[in-house]
C-alpha positions, 0 to 999 in steps of 0.5 A: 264115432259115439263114444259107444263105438269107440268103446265096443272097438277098444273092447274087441281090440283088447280081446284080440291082443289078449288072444294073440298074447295067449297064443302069439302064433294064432295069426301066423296059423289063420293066414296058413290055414287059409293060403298057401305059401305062394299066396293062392287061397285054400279056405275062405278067411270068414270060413276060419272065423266063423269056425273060431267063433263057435267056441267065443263068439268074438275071437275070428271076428277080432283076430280077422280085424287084426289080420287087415289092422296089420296089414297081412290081409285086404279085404276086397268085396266080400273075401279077404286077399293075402298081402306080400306082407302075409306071404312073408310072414307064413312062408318060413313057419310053414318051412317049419311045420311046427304050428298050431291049428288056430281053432283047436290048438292042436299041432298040423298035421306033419306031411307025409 
């Protein structure tokens, strides 16, 4: 890896965690708009990043990295799939229904 590589990745690393710091529950709330609690697929993962990255053109894209980095998503050919890990990390704030929708930073809606 050159050393601009290595520089652009330190650079999109930091803005993700500087995202995450903000807001701690953007990646709880990516992997809830994208899949149910027992794991199916509601929305395609890049769908969610590119709806976040009209507003800054990194940020889906940084926390998408994250998501596989930690390991609550795989990416597998051309869509991402949930790990147990993920599963486990959306079900009881799901349980909750207090989170925050990850492009607007408004409250989900509560069900009916």
């Amino acid at each position: 890896m050159s050393m601009d590589a290595y520089l652009k990745s330190q650079k999109d690393r930091n803005r993700a965690q500087k995202s995450i710091r903000r807001n701690p529950n953007i990646l709880v709330t990516m992997l809830s708009e994208g899949f149910a609690p027992d794991g199916t697929k509601k929305v395609a993962m890049r769908k969610i990043a590119e709806r976040m990255d009209k507003k800054k053109s990194w940020s889906g894209t940084s926390l998408l990295k994250e998501l596989v980095g930690h390991g609550y998503l795989r990416h597998k050919g051309e869509s991402y799939s949930i790990t147990d890990k993920g599963i486990a990390l959306i079900q009881p704030r799901i349980a909750q229904g207090d989170l925050r929708s990850a492009s607007d930073g408004e409250h989900a809606p509560e069900p009916i």
